[in-house]
N, C-alpha and C positions, 0 to 999 in steps of 0.2 A: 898561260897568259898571266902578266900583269896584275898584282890587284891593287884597284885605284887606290886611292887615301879618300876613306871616308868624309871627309872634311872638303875637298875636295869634289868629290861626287855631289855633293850638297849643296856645292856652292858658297862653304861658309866658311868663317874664320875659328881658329882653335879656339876663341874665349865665347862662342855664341853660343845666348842662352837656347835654355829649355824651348823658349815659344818663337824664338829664331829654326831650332831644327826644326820642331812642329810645321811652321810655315812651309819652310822649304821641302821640307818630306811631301805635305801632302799637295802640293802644288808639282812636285816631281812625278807622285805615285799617280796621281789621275792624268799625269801626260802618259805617262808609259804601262798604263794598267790593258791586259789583252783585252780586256773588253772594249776596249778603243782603239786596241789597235790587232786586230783578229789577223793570225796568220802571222806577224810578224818576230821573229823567233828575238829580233839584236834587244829589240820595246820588251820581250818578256823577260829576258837577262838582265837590261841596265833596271827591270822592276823589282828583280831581284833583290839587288844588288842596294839599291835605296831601300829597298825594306829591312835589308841587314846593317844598315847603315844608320838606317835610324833607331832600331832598338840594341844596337849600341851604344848611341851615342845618348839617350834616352832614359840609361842604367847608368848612375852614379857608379858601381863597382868597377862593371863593363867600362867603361869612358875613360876612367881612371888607367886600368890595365891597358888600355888601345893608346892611351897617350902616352906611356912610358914605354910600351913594347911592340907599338904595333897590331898588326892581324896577329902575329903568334902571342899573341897575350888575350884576345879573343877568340881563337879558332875552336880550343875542344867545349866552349861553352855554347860556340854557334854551330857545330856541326861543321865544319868546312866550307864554309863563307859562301860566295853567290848561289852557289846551286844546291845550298843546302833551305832554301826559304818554302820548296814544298809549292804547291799552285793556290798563293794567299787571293782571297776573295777579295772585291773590292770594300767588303763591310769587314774588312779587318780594317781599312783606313779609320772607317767612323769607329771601329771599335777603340782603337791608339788616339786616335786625335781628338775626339768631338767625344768619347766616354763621360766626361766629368762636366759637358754640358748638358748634355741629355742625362744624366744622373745613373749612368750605367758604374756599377760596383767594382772592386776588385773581384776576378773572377774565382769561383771556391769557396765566396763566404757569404752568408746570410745578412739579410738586412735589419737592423734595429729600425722599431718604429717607435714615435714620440706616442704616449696614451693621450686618448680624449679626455676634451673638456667635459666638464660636468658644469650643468646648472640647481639649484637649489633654489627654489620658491618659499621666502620665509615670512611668515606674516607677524605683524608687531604691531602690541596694542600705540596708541596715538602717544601714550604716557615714555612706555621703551621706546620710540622712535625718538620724542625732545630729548629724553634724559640719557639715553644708551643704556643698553642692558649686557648682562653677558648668556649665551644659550648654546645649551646643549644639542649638537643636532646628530640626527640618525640618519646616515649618507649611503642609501645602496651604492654598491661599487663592487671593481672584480679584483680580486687579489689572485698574485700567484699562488697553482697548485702544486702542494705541501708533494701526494705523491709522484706526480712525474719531473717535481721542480721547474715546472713551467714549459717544459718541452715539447709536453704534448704527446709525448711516445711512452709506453707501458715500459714500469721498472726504469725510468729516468733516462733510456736511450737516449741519443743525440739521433734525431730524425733524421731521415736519407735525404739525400743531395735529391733536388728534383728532375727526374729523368728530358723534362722537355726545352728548357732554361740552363741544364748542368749548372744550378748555383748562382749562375748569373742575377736571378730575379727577373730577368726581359728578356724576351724575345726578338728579334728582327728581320723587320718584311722587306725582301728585294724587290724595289722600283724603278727598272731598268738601271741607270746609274746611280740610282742613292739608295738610300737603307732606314728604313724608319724604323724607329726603336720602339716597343709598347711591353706593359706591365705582361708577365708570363701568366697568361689566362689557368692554369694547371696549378701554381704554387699561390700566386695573388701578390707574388715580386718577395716573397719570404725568400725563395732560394732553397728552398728543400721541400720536404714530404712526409707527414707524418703517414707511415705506413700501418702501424701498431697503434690503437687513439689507448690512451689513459681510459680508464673507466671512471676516473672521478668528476674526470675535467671534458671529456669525450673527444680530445685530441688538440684544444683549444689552447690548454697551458693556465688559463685562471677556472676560477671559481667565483662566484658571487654571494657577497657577505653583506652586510651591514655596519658599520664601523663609525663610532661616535667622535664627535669633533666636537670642540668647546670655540667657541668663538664670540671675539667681543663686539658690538656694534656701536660704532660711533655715538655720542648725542649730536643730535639734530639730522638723521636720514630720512629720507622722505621715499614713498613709495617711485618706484623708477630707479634711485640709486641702486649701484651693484658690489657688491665687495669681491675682490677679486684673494684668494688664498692661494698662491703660488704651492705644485709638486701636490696637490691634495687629490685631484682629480685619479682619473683609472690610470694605472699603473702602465708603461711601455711594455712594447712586445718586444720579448729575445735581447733583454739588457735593454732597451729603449727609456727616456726620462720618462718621467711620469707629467700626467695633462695639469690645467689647472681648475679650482674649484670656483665658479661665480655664484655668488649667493643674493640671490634678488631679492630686493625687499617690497613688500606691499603692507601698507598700513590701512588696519582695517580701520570701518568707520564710527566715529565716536559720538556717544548719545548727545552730546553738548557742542562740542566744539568742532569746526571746521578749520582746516589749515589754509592757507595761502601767503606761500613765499614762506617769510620767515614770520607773518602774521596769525594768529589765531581767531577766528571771528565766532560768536556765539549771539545767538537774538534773546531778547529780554521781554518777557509780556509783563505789562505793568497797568492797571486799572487806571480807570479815566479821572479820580479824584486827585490822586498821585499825578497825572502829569498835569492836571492842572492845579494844583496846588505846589506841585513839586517835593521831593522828599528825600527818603536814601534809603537805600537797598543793598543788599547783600547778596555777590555776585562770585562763582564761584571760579577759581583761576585753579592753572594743575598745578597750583604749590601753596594752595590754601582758598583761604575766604578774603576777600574785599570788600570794602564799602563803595560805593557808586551814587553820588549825589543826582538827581536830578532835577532841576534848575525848573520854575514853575512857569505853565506854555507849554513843556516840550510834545513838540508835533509826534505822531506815530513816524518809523522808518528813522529819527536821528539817532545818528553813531556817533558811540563816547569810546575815547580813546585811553587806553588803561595801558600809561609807558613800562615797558618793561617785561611784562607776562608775557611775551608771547615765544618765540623758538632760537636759539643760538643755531646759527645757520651750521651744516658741518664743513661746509671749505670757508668759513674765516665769515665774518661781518658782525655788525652790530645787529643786537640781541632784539628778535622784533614785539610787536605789541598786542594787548588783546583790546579786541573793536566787539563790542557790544553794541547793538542795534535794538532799539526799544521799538515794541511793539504796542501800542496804545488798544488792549481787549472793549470790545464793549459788553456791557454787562446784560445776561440770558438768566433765565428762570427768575424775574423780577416776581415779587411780592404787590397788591394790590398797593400797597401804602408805600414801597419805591416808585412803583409806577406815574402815583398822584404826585408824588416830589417832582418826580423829572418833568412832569407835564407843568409843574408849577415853579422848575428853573429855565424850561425852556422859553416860558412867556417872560419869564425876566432877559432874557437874552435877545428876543424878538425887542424888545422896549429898549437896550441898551444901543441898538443899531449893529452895526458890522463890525466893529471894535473888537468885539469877541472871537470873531471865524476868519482868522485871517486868510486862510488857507481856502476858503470857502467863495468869501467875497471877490480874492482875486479870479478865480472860475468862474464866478457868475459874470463877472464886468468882463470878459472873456469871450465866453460865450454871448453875451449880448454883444457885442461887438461885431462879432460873426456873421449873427441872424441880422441883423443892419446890413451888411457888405452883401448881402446875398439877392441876387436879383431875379425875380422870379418873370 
């Protein structure tokens, strides 16, 4: 008999790409595949006959040879064309066609794996977080093993092919007509077997060290930011890239100052003669000492705002401030003859009227306000 032209049998024209055959292949192969068509001997031939047809034309070398010579330019490569295809499964379709969307490998070869990330918990006083600091850090981690060079197998072997997967790395469960692909439970989608473990590494390929990194930390990061170190993280498996390092920062907390945004806030206790008199104080900011006036009245709770001291944000903005909050103390372990003073400033206050407690007067006219609207 006859043997068709590939091209032809397909349905397609000499310049049709890759995902043209594809198409046509596997929209042919599930028409004519025996398991759909049980018994009929012409459906098992033309399934043939498209399966050789399409890894023909499938192979750049093959395709090339068939278009200048014909079947006799692919024959002793295919075994003798339609009846040399063997009784192919229907998960060889998913295996040619749908391989590289299911992530199934070329067949024979082990799979590289990307290393994990690593995270790093680093703590920095309030002072290295505004200003950046630079730090040494000590990063457990696996490094490849020096004796089996990361293979896993005793005296540097190249580990066995896995007998359940053959290299593949996946397995495939037949479900009546389709084929679901899953990680090869036996290797863990490596594609081989350490048979022989390393004694260093106990057949893993790393080892676990400690390994110092110097790294600098921006000025202005605040607890929550992350710094990301690209290729520092554990190292890939079987040639795989290596993960990346995130280094979380937490700022611990500071005896004075509280942060907010790019703000600093610190409270100020200041004696009752000082805020009613008013005076100046020496207040302390993270890049020195200030003066701080305070203006004579000032109530307990008001915040002065001190432009400039406060934090250079680290993604960009203007430099923020520090807000001090005075706190008006009253004064404990009086002396008999403070005691007498006070009782003898306080009658001058009662005599003055409300002019003095502002803060007082408006509460009480308030409050009686209240006790009036109230109807018993």
């Amino acid at each position: 008999m006859a043997k068709r032209d590939y091209y032809e049998l397909l349905g397609l024209q000499k310049n049709a790409s890759d995902d043209e055959i594809k198409k046509a292949y596997r929209k042919l192969a599930m028409k004519y595949h025996p398991d759909r068509n049980p018994g009929d001997e012409e459906a098992e031939v033309l399934f043939k006959e498209v399966k050789n047809a399409y890894e023909v034309l499938t192979d750049p070398q093959k395709r090339a040879a068939y278009d200048q010579f014909g079947h006799a330019g692919v024959e002793g490569g295919m075994g003798g064309g339609p009846g040399a295809g063997g009784g192919a499964s229907f998960s060889d379709i998913f295996s040619d066609v749908f391989g590289d969307i299911f992530g199934g490998g070329g067949r024979g070869g082990s799979r590289m794996f990307r290393g994990a990330d690593l995270r790093y918990n680093l703590e920095l006083s309030l002072e290295e977080a505004v200003f950046g600091v630079e730090k040494t850090l000590d990063i457990p981690t696996w490094s490849r093993c020096d004796d089996c060079d990361g293979k896993g197998q005793a005296g540097g072997r190249e580990p066995d092919v896995c007998t359940t997967c053959r290299g593949h790395g996946d397995v495939r469960v037949q479900q009546g007509f389709f084929s679901i692909q899953q990680t090869c439970p036996r290797c863990g989608g490596t594609g081989v077997m350490v048979t022989d473990p390393c004694g260093s590494c106990g057949g893993d390929g790393r080892v676990e060290e400690t390994k110092e990194l110097n790294v600098k930390i921006p000025a202005g990061v605040d607890t929550g930011d992350r710094i990301r170190l690209s290729g520092e993280g554990e190292p890939g498996e079987r040639g795989g890239p290596p993960g990346d390092l995130y280094v979380q920062v937490l700022v611990k907390e500071h005896p004075i100052f509280t942060r907010d945004g790019a703000n600093l806030r610190c409270d100020v206790p200041i004696n009752m003669v000082t805020a009613a008199l008013g005076g100046e104080l020496e207040v302390p900011t993270l890049e020195g000492r200030v003066q701080l006036r305070i203006p004579p009245g000032t109530q307990s709770g008001k915040t002065f705002r001190i432009r400039g001291k406060g934090v250079k944000p680290v993604r960009g903005g203007a430099q923020g401030d520090l807000l001090c909050r005075v706190n008006v103390e009253t004064p404990v372990n009086l002396t008999r003859e403070q005691k007498e003073l006070l009782e003898r400033f306080g009658e001058t206050l009662e005599q003055g009227g409300r002019k003095h407690t502002p803060e007082g007067s408006s509460w009480l006219d308030k409050a009686r306000r209240f006790f009036d609207e109230l109807k018993f």
